[in-house]
VODRENBA-906596 format. One record per residue (C-alpha): residue number from 1; residue in three letters; chain; x, y, z. Coordinates in pm, 1 decimal, padded with zeros to 6 digits. Each point is the difference from the previous one (the first is absolute). Last residue first. Example, Ala and Ser with C-alpha at 12.3 -4.5 7.8 and 13.67 -1.06 7.14 Angstrom:
NODE   nr  rest  kette        px        py        pz
NODE    2   Ser      A   01367.0  -00106.0   00714.0
NODE    1   Ala      A  -00137.0  -00344.0   00066.0
***
This chain:
NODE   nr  rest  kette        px        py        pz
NODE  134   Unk      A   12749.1   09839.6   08087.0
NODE  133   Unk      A   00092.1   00084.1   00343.4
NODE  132   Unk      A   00078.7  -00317.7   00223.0
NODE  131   Unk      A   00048.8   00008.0   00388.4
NODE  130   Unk      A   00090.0  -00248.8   00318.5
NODE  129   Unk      A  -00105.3   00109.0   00301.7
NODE  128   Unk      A   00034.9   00096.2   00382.6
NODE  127   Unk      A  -00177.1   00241.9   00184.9
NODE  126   Unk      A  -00002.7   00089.4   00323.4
NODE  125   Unk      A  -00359.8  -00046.1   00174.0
NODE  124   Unk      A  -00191.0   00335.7   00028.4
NODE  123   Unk      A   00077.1   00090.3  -00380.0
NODE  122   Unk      A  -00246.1   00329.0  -00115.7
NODE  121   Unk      A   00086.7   00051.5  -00372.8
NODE  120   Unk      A  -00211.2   00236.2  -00147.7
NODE  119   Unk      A  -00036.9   00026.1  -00378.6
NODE  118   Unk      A   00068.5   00088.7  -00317.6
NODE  117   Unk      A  -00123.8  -00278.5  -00308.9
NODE  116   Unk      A   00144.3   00068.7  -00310.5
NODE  115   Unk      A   00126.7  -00336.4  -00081.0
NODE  114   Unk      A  -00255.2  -00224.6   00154.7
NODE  113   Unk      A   00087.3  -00212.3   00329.7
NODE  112   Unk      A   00020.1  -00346.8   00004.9
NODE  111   Unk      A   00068.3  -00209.9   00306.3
NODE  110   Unk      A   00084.0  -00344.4   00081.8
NODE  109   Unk      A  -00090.7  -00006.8   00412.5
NODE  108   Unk      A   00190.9  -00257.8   00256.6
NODE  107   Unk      A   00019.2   00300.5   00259.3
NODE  106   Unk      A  -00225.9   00284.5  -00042.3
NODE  105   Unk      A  -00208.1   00176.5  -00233.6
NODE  104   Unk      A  -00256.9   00250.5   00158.6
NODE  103   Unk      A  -00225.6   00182.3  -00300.3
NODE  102   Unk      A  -00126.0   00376.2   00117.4
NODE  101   Unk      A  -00302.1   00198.8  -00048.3
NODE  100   Unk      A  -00036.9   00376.1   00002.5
NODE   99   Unk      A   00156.8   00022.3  -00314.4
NODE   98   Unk      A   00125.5   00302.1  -00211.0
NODE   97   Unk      A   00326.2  -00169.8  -00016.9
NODE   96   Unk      A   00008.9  -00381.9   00034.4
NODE   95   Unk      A   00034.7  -00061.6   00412.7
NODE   94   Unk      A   00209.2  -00360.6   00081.9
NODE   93   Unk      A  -00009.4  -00091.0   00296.0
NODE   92   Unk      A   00345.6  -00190.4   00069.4
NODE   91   Unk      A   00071.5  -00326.5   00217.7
NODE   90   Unk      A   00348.7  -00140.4   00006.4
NODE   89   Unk      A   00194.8  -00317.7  -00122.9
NODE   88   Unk      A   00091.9  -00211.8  -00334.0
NODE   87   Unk      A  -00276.1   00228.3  -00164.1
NODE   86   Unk      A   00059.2  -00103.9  -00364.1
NODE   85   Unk      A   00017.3   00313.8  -00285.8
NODE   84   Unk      A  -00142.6   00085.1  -00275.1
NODE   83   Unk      A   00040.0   00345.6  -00153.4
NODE   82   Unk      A  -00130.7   00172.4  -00297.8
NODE   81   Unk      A   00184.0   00298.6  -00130.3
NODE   80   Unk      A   00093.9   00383.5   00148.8
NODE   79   Unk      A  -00210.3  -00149.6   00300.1
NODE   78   Unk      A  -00049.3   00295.8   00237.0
NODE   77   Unk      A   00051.1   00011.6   00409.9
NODE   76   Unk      A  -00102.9   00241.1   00289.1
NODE   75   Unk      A   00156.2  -00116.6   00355.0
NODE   74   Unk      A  -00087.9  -00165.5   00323.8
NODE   73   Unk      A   00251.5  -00213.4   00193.2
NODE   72   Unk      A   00066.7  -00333.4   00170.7
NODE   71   Unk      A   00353.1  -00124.5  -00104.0
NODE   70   Unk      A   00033.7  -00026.0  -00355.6
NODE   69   Unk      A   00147.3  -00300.4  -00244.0
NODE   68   Unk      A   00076.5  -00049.9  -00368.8
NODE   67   Unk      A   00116.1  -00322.2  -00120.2
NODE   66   Unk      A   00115.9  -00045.0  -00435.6
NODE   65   Unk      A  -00199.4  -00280.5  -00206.1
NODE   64   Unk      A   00143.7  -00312.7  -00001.9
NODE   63   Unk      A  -00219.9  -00181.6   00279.9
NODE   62   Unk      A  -00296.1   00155.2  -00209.8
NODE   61   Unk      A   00142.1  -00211.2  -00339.7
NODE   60   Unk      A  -00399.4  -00008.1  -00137.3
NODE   59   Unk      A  -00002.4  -00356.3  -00012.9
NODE   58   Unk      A   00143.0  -00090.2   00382.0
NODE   57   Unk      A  -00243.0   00266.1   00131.9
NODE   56   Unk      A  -00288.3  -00203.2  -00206.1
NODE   55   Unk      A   00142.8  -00307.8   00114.3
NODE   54   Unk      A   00047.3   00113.6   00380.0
NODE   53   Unk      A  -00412.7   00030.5   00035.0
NODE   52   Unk      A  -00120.4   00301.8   00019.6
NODE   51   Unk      A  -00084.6   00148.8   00368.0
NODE   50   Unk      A  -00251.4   00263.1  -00036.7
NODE   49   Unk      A   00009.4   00144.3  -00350.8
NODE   48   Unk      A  -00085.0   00400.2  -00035.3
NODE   47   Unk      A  -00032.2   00177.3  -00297.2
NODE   46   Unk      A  -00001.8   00408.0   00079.2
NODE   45   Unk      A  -00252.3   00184.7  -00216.7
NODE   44   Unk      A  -00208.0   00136.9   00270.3
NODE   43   Unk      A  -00090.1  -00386.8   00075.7
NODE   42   Unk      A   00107.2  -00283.7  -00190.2
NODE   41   Unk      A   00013.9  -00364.2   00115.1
NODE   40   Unk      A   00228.7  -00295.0  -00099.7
NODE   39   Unk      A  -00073.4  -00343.7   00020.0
NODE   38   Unk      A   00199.8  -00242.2   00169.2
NODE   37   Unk      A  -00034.3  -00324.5  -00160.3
NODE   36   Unk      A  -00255.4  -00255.4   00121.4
NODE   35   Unk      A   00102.2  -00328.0   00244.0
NODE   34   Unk      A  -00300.1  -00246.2   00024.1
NODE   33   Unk      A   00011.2  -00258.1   00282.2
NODE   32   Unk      A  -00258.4  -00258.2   00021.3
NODE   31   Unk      A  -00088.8  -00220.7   00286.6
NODE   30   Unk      A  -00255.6  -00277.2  -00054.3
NODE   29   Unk      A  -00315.9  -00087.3   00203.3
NODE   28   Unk      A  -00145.3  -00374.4  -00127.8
NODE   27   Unk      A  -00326.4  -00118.0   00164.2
NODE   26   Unk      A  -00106.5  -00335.8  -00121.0
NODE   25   Unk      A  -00312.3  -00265.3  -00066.4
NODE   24   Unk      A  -00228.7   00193.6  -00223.8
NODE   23   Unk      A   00271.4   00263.9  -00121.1
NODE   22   Unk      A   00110.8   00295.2   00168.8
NODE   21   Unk      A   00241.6   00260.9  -00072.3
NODE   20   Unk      A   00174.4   00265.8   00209.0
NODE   19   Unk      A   00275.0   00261.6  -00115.3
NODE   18   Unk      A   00180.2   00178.6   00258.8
NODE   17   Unk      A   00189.1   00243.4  -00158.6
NODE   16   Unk      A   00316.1   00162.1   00052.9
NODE   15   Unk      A   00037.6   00305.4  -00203.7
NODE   14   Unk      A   00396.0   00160.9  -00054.6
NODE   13   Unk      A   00062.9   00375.2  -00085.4
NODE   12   Unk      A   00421.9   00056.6  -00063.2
NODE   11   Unk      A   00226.4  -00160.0   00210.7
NODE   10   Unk      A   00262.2   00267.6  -00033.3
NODE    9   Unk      A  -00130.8   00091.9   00346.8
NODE    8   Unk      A  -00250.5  -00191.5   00108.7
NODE    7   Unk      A  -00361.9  -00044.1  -00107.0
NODE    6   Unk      A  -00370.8  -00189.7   00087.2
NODE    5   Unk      A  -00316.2  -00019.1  -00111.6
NODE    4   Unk      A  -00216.4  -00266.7   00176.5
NODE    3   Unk      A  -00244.1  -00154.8  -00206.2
NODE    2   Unk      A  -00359.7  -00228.3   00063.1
NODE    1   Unk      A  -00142.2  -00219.3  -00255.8
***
């Protein structure tokens, strides 16, 4: 069996494979697609999700949620309470506090970030985004 992983955005992870099975007399190849949820990752305490699918946005109301937008810029930030948010636009590194390493979110990311958390906002792409604090 041989897979190609593939994505897009809001696609979420999809494997083609190329199954092969042979009896005595026959060769049969068969295409299979498998689509997996999104899955989140974590690193310096920021949750990222790369492209979720539009039924989890659709579930958690993110088209509701208020828009908040910057033009390229670098500034010091702290989350009074948790935050997620949906990168409509933009690319941001992301520097926790005391850090020497950074998380980039961009475009097409579901984002949590810890309440607590101060950091360093560095946005070379203008950013665009919807935003939850719970």
């Amino acid at each position: 069996m041989a897979c190609r992983v593939v994505g897009g955005a809001g696609a979420g992870l999809v494997s083609w494979c190329v199954v092969t099975t042979k009896t005595k007399t026959k060769q049969r190849v068969s295409v299979v697609a498998i689509r997996a949820e999104s899955m989140a990752t974590e690193k310096l305490g920021i949750k990222i999700e790369k492209s979720p699918p539009e039924s989890k946005l659709t579930q958690l109301g993110v088209r509701n949620w208020p828009k908040w937008g910057c033009p390229p810029s670098k500034f010091p930030w702290t989350y009074e309470a948790k935050e997620t948010c949906y990168l409509l636009q933009g690319k941001v590194k992301v520097t926790p506090k005391g850090s020497k390493d950074s998380v980039e979110i961009e475009g097409g990311d579901l984002v949590e970030f810890p309440k607590g958390m101060s950091c360093t906002w560095d946005v070379s792409l203008a950013v665009d985004k919807h935003y939850n604090f719970s």
